[in-house]
Each structure stands twice: as structure tokens, then as C-alpha cells.
C-alpha positions as CSV (number, residue, x, y, z in Angstrom):
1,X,0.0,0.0,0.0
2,X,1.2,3.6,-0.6
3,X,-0.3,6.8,0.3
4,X,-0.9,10.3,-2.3
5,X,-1.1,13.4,-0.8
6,X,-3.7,15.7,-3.0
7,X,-2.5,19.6,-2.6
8,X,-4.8,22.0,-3.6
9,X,-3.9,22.9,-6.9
10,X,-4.1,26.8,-8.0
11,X,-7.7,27.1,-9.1
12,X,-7.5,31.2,-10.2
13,X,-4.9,33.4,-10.9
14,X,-3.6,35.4,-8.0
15,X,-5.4,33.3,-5.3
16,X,-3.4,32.5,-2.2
17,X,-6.0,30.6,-0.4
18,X,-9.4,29.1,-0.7
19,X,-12.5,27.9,1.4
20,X,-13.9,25.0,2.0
21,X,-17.4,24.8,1.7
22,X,-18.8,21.3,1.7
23,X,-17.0,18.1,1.7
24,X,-18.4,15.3,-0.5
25,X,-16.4,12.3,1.4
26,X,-15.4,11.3,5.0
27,X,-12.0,10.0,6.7
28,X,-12.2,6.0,5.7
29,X,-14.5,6.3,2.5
30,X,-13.2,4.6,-0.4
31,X,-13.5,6.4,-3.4
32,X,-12.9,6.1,-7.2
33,X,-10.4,8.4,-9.8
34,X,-12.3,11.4,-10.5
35,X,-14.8,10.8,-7.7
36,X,-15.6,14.5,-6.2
37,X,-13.8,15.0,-2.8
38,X,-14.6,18.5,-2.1
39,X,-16.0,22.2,-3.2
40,X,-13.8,24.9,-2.6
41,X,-14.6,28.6,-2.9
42,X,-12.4,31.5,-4.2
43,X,-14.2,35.2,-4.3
44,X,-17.8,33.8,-5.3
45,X,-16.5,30.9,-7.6
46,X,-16.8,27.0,-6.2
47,X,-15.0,24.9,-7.8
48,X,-15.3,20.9,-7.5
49,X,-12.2,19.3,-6.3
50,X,-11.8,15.8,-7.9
51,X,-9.8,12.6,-6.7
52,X,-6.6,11.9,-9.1
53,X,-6.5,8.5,-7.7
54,X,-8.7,5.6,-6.1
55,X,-8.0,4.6,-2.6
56,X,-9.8,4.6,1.2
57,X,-9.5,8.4,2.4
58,X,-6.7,8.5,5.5
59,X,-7.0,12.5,6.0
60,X,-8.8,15.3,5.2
61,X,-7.0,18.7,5.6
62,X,-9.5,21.0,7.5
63,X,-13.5,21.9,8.6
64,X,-16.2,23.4,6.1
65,X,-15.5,26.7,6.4
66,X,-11.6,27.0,6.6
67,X,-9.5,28.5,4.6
68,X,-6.8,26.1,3.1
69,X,-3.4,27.6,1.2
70,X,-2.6,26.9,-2.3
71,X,-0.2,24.0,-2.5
72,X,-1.4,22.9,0.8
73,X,-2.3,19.1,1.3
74,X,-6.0,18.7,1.1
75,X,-6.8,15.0,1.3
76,X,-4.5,12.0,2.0
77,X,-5.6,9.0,0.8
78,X,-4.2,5.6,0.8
79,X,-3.5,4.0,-2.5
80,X,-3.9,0.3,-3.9
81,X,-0.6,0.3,-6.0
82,X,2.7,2.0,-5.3
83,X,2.0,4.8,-8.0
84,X,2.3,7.6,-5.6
85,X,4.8,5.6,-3.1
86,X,8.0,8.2,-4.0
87,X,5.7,11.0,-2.7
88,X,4.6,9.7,0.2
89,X,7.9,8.5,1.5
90,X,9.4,12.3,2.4
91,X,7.5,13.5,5.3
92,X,6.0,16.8,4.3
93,X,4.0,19.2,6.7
94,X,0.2,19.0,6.3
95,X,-2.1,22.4,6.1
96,X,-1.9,22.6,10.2
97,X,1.6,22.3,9.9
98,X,1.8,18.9,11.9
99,X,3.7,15.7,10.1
100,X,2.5,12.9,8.5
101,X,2.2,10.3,11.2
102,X,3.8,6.8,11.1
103,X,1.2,3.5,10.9
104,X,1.0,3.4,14.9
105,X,0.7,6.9,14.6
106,X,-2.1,6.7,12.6
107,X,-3.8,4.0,13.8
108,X,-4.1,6.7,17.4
109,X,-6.0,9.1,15.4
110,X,-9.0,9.5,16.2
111,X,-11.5,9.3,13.3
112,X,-13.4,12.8,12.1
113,X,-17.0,12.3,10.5
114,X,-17.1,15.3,8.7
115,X,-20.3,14.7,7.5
116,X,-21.9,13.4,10.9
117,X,-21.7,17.2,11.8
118,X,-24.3,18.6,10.7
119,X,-26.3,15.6,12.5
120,X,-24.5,16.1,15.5
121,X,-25.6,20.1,15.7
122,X,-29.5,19.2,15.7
123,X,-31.4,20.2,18.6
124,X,-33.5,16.9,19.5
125,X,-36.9,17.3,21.5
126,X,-36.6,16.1,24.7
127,X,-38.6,12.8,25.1
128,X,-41.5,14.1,27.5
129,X,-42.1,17.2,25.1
130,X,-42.1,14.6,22.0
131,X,-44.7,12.0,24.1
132,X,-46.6,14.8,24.7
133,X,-46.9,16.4,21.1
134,X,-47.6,12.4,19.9
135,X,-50.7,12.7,22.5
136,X,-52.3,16.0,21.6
137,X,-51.9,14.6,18.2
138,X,-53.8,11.7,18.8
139,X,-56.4,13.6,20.6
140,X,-56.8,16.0,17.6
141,X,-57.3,13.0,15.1
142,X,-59.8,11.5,17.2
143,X,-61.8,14.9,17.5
144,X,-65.0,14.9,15.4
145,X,-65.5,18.3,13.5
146,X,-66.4,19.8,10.0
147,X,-63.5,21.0,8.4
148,X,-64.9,24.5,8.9
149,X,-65.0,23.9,13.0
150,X,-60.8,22.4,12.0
151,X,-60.2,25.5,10.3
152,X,-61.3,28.3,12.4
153,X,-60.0,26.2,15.3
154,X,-56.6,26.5,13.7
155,X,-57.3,30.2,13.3
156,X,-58.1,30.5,16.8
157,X,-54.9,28.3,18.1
158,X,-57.7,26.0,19.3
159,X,-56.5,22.2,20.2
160,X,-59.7,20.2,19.5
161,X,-58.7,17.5,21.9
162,X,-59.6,20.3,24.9
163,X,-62.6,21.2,23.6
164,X,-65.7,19.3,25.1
165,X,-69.3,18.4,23.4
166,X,-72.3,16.3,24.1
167,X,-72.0,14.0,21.2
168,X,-68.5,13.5,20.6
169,X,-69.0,15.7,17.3
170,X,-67.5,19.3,18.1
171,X,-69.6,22.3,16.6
172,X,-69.1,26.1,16.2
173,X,-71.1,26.7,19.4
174,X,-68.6,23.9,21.6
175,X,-66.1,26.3,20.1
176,X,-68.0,29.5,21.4
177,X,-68.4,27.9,24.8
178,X,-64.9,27.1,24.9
179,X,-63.4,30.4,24.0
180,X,-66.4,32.1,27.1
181,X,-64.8,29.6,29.4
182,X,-61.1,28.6,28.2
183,X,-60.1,31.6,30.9
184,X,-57.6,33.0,28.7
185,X,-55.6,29.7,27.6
186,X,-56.4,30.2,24.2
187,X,-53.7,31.3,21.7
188,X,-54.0,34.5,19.3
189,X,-55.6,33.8,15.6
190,X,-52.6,32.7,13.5
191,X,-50.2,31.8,16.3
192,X,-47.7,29.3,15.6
193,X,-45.5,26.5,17.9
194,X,-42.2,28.7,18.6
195,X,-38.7,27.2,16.7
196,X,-35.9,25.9,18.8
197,X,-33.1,28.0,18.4
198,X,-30.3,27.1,15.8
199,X,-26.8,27.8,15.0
200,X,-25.6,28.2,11.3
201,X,-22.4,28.8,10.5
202,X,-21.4,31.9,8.1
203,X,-19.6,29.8,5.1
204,X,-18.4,30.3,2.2
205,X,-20.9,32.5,-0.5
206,X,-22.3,33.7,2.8
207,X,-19.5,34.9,4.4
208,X,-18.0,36.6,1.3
209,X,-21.4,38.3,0.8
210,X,-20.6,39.4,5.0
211,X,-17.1,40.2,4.4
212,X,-18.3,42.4,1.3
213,X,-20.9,44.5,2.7
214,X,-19.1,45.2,5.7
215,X,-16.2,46.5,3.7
216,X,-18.4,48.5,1.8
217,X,-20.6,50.2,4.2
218,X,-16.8,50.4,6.3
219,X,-15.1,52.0,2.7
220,X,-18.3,54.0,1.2
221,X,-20.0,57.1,1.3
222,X,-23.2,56.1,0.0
223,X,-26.0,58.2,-0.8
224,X,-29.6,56.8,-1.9
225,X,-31.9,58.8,-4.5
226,X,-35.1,57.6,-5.4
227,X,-37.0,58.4,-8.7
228,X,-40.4,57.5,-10.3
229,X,-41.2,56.5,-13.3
230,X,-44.2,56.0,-16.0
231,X,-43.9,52.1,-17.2
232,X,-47.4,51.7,-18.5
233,X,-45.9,52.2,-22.1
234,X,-43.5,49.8,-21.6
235,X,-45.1,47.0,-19.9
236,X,-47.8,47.3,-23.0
237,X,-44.4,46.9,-25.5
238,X,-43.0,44.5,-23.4
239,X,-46.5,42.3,-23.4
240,X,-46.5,42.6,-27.3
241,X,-43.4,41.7,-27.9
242,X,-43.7,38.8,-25.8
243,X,-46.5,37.5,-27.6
244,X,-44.9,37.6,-30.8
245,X,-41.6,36.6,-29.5
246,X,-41.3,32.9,-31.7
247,X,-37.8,31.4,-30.1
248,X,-36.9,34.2,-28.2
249,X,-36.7,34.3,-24.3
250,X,-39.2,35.8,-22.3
251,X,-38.9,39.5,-21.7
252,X,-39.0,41.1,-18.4
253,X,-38.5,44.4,-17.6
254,X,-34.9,44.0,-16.8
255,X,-33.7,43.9,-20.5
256,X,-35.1,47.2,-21.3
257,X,-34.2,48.9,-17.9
258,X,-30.5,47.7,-19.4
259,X,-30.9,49.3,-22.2
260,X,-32.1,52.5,-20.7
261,X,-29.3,52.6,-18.0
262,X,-26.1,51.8,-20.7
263,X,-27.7,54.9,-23.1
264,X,-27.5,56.6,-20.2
265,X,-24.8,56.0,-19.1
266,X,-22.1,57.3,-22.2
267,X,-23.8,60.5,-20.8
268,X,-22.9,60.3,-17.2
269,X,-19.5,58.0,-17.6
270,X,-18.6,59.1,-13.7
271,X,-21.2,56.4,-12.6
272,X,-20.1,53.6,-15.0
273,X,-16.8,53.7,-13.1
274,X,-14.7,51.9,-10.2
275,X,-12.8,53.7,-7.8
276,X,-9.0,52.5,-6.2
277,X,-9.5,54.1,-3.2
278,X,-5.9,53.6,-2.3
279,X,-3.9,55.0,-5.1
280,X,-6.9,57.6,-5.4
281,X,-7.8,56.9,-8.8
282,X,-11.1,56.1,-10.9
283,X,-11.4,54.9,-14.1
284,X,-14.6,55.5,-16.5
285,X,-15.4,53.2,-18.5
286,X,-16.1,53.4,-22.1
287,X,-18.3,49.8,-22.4
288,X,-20.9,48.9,-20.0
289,X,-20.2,45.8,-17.9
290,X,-23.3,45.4,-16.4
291,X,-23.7,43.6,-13.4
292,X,-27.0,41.5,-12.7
293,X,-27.4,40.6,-9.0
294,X,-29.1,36.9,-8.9
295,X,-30.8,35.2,-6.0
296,X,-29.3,31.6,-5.0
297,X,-29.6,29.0,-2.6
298,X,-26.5,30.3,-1.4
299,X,-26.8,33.8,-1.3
300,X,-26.5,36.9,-3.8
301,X,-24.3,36.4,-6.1
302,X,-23.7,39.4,-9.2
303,X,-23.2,38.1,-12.7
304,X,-21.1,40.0,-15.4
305,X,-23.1,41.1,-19.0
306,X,-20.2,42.1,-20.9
307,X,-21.1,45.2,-23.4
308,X,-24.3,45.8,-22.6
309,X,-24.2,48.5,-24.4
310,X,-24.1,47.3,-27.7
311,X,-26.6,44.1,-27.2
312,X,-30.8,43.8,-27.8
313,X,-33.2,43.6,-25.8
314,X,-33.6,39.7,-26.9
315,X,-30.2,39.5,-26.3
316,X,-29.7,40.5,-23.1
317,X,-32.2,38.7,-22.2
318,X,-30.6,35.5,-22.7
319,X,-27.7,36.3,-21.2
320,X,-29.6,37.4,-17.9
321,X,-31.2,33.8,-17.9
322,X,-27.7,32.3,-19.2
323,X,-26.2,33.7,-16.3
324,X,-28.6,33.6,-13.3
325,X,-28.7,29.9,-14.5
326,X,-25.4,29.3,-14.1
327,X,-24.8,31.3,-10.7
328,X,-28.0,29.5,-9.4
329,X,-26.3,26.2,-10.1
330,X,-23.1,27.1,-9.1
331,X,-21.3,26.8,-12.8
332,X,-20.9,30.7,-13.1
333,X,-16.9,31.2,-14.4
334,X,-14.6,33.7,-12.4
335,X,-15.2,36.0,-15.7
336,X,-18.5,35.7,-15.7
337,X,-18.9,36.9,-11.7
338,X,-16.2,39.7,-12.2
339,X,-15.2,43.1,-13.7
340,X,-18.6,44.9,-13.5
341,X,-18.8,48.7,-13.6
342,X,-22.6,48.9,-13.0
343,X,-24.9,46.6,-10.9
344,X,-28.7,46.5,-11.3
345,X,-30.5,44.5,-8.8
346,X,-34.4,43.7,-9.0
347,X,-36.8,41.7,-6.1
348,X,-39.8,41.5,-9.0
349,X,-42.7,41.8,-7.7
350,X,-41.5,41.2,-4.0
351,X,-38.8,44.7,-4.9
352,X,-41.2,46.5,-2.0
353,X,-41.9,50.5,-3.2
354,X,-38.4,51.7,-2.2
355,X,-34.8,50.3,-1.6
356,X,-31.5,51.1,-0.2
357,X,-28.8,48.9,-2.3
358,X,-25.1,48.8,-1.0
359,X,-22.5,49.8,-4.0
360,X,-20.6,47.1,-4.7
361,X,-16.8,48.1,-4.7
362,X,-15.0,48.8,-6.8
363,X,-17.9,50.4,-8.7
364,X,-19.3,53.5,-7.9
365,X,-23.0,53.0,-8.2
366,X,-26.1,50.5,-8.0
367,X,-29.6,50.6,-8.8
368,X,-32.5,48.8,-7.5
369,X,-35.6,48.1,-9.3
370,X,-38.9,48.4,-6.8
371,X,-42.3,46.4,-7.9
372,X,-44.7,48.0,-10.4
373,X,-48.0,49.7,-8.7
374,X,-51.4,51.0,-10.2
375,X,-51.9,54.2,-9.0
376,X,-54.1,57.2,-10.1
377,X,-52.6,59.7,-11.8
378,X,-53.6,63.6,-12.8
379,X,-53.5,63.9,-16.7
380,X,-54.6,67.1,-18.7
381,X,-57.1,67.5,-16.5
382,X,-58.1,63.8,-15.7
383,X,-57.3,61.2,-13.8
384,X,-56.0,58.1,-15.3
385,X,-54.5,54.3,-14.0
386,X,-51.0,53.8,-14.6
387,X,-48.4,51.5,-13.8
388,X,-45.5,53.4,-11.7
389,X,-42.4,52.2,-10.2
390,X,-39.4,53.9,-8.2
391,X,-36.3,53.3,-9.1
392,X,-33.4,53.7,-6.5
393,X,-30.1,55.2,-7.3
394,X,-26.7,54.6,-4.3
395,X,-23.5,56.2,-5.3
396,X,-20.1,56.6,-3.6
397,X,-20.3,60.3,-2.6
398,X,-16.9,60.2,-3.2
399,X,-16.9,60.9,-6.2
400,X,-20.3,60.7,-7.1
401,X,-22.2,64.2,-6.9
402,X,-25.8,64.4,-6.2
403,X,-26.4,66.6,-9.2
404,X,-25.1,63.7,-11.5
405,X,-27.2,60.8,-10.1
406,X,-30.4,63.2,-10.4
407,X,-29.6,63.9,-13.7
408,X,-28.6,60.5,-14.6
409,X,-32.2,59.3,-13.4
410,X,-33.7,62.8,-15.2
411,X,-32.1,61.0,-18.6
412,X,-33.4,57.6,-18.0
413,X,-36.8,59.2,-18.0
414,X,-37.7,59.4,-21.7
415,X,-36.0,56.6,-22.4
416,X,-38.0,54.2,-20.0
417,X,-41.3,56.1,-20.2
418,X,-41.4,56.2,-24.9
419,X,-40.7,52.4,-25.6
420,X,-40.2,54.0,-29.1
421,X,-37.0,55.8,-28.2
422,X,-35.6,53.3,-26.1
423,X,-35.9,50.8,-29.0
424,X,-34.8,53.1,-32.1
């Protein structure tokens, strides 16, 4: 038998360290050539670390949320042939600096579950509270009631196994006479059981996401200006061209808020910028990198439209879905999650009537896009329904002036509000 030790390899250029954030085997697994070991995070990329050889796992190098250096020994793992015997024989420091221990050594250590963990960090009911809950349960299922007398005994907080009849068959008025007589034991309408308190530990995309908007709000002087704007126009494009759309992706109102914001934009190229705070320098841009933040199981992550400037509104809506696709399944490149100057971010129809967004540094500015409301609106002379929606503008004060956001948003207007010019 021989042992390989797998190092981390470098998985991005100029990266001295990454995180772990899940591990896909445990110390004694056997597992194959090529079988995943590990995913390891660097900025908001994960990448999958893969076994080079077949063997039964000796060591792992470290706890879901460490950081491990590059070059570092990740996994040990104990070979069937003597492939890797020359590297094992020299004994070379593992990632806490210790040495790789001898046989009897080894066979001392004691053996870490990794994956038992999370198991272990479950709060359990206590047995009397879990006989108890299996009783009132039984008492409930044995209670017998219309489903409208179940319903707005839920609503009430009501357990049917306290509540008393003549018959066995509990009515309205049982529930009447109990709520006259219940002196006060009865819950408030809606109330739920209260959760047992649980730990989660701040991991990988969750703790970058942390580290970053701590650093910004620590770094940035933000500023927040909200505008309103017309969309009924739009939404009644958007709906047409949807209807005739043949193979193209579904438009929503991202797309053409895009293409608004980069026209924009080559007027007001202080806000499609990123600023080195430390050498005191910022850099306009000429293109429009456009960063679209996207919701994942994980956290926010921002993907990278290059050029928006120059694409369609069909196109950019495929790369919005091509790209939230890929951040949502975790398969979203370094590129693709880097080197935006501008960052739109959008909640839908959950966006709530006004936002605060944090800049994302380096950039300079961020805008958020709040839900669409009816609301009635003075017109020559008459009142009319339209669709409005605010959108909200942060900047870096720094070097951001009020003056230019407002008029940024001021030349957005037209464009957002006449379909016809933002599509010429």
C-alpha cells in the first residue's frame, strides 16, 4: 500500500488561499479516480475538487469553512498500487503544519465524521415534550368536527382534543363555549408553535457576501436617491413583444431597464466607473459591464453582462437567464462573476416601493428596481390608472455628486417612459 497526498492545486490566478465549503467524502470512505472529494470557494467561484486517484480516504486537511493555502495538502488518501509511493515517503508538513504520522501513529488518530456534523448540531426534542406532542396529536385525530369547525380552530390556536361536546361531534357553538370559558388559555388567531433556536455557521458565498458589505458600508459614502417613473408604455411593449416573441426568451422588464441605463450611461460616464480608493484613482469606463445581481440558494451572487451597451433587448435577455442559470447552479466562471462597472438588482414583484442597495466596490454606483403599482394619476385635466415604479439610485459620494445621479435618473426618464425611443 502507498499513500498520495492531494494539494490544492491553484484554481485562479492570484489566489493564495481558498475555502472550504462542503465536503463530499469522509476519513475512511473509499473512493474512485475522478470521484468529487470536495467544493472549494475563491471570491464567489466554487469549484469541484476531484480525486486523481482511487483509494480509502486516511485525512482530510480541515473543517467546512476554513480557509486552506494553495499548494497545501487537502486530502491523503491511501493507495492500492505503489503509483504515488515516492511521494509519500518524504514527510511533508500537512495544512496545520503537523507531520505525517507513522502507521501506529495513525492507527491513534482518532477518526473525524465530517459529514456526521451537521447531525451532530440538531437540537432533538426532549422525550416528554415529543410524548406529549404524539398525544395531543392523537387527541386531535380522534376529535370529530367539519372542516370549517378544524379551520377556524386553527385560526383561533384552538386544540380540539380540549374542547368538550355532548355527542363527541364538536360544533361552532362547543367552540363558542370554549373560547367564554377557556379563561384566557387560548392562543391568538394565527399563532404558531415557537422554533428551537439554531446555529448556522457563516460559510463560504455567505461569508464573502458578510465580508463584502461590511467593507463597503466600512469603505463608502453612500447616498440613496429615489425616482419615479411611468412604465405603463413599456409593460404594453413589453407584453406585445412577448406575444410575438417565436424562439426568443421571455422579456422582463430587466432587458429594457439595461438598455435604458447603458444609453444613459455614455452620458454620465462618472457612474459607470470603479474607484482604487488607495492609489486615489477612478477609471470610467467606455463599455458597460453590467452587473445582474441573482438570488441563489447560497446567497446573492452578481453576474457579469459584458457590453451591454451594444446588445438587444432579446439578447440581453438571454444572457440574464444564461447567467442567473449558471450562478444558481453554481457553474458561473470567475469572468462571468467579475469586472462589473454597474450593478442592477431587482426583487420583482416582492422589490417593495423603495430600496436602499449597497454599492458594490469597486464600482461606484447600483440601482435597485422596486415592484410596479397601479396608482391614479392627474393627466390634462383627468385622472387616469397607470403602472409606476421607483427606481433607487446609491452612489459613492466620493466621487459621485448628487447633481449627477439626479440627472442620470432625469435622462433615464424618456428613455423608459417612450418604448419607441428606447428601441430606435
Amino acid at each position: 500500500m502507498a499513500t498520495f497526498e492531494f494539494r490544492l492545486p491553484d484554481i485562479g490566478e492570484g489566489i493564495a488561499e481558498a475555502e472550504i465549503v462542503a465536503w463530499h467524502v469522509k476519513v475512511g470512505d473509499r473512493v474512485e479516480e475522478d470521484q468529487q472529494l470536495a467544493d472549494m470557494m475563491t471570491d464567489k467561484a466554487t469549484v469541484e475538487m476531484e480525486s486523481p486517484v482511487a483509494g480509502k480516504v486516511l485525512k482530510l486537511a480541515g473543517e467546512v469553512g476554513e480557509q486552506i493555502p494553495i499548494g497545501s495538502i487537502l486530502a491523503v488518501i491511501e493507495t492500492d498500487g505503489a503509483a504515488a509511493a515516492a511521494e509519500s515517503k518524504d514527510e511533508v508538513p500537512l495544512a496545520d503544519g503537523s507531520i505525517d504520522p507513522t502507521p501506529e501513529q495513525e492507527a491513534a488518530i482518532p477518526v473525524t465524521d465530517i459529514a456526521d456534523e451537521p447531525v451532530r448540531a440538531e437540537r432533538r426534542a426532549e422525550p416528554e415534550v415529543e410524548a406529549r406532542q404524539a398525544q395531543a396529536s392523537e387527541e386531535r385525530s380522534k376529535a370529530l368536527a367539519s372542516p370549517a369547525v378544524r379551520q377556524r380552530a386553527r385560526d383561533l390556536g384552538i386544540d380540539l382534543g380540549q374542547v368538550k361536546s355532548k355527542d363527541g361531534r364538536i360544533r361552532h357553538a362547543d367552540l363558542d363555549a370554549y373560547l367564554l370559558y377557556s379563561g384566557g388559555s387560548v392562543s391568538a388567531r394565527g399563532s404558531v408553535a415557537a422554533r428551537q433556536d439554531e446555529t448556522v455557521k457563516v460559510v463560504g458565498l455567505r461569508r464573502k457576501i458578510a465580508e463584502n458589505m461590511a467593507e463597503a458600508n466600512r469603505r463608502i459614502q453612500h447616498f440613496t436617491l429615489v425616482e419615479e417613473f411611468d412604465v405603463t408604455s413599456l409593460e404594453e411593449a413589453r407584453q406585445m413583444m412577448n406575444r410575438d416573441r417565436g424562439d426568443n426568451p421571455k422579456l422582463t422588464l430587466l432587458p429594457f431597464l439595461i438598455t435604458a441605463m447603458s444609453g444613459a450611461l455614455a452620458d454620465f460616464p462618472m457612474l459607470n466607473a470603479t474607484f482604487d480608493d488607495e492609489a486615489m484613482v477612478v477609471t470610467r469606463h467606455g463599455s458597460v459591464h453590467m452587473g445582474v445581481a441573482t438570488q441563489t440558494p447560497n446567497g446573492l451572487m452578481v453576474a457579469t453582462i459584458r457590453d451591454a451597451q451594444s446588445k438587444s433587448v432579446w439578447q440581453l435577455a438571454s444572457e440574464i437567464g444564461r447567467l442567473s442559470e449558471a450562478a444558481r447552479t453554481g457553474k458561473a466562471t470567475r469572468d462571468e462573476l467579475s469586472g462589473a462597472t454597474f450593478t442592477i438588482s431587482s426583487l420583482g414583484p416582492m422589490g417593495g416601493i423603495t430600496s436602499t442597495p449597497v454599492v458594490n466596490p469597486p464600482q461606484v454606483a447600483i440601482i435597485a428596481v422596486n415592484k410596479i403599482e397601479e396608482k391614479l394619476v392627474p393627466i390634462d385635466d383627468e385622472i387616469e390608472v397607470r403602472k409606476r415604479m421607483n427606481l433607487s439610485l446609491s452612489c459613492d459620494h466620493r466621487v459621485v455628486d448628487g447633481w449627477d445621479a439626479a440627472s442620470f435618473l432625469q435622462a433615464m426618464k424618456p428613455l423608459i417612459e417612450n418604448p419607441l425611443r428606447l428601441l430606435s
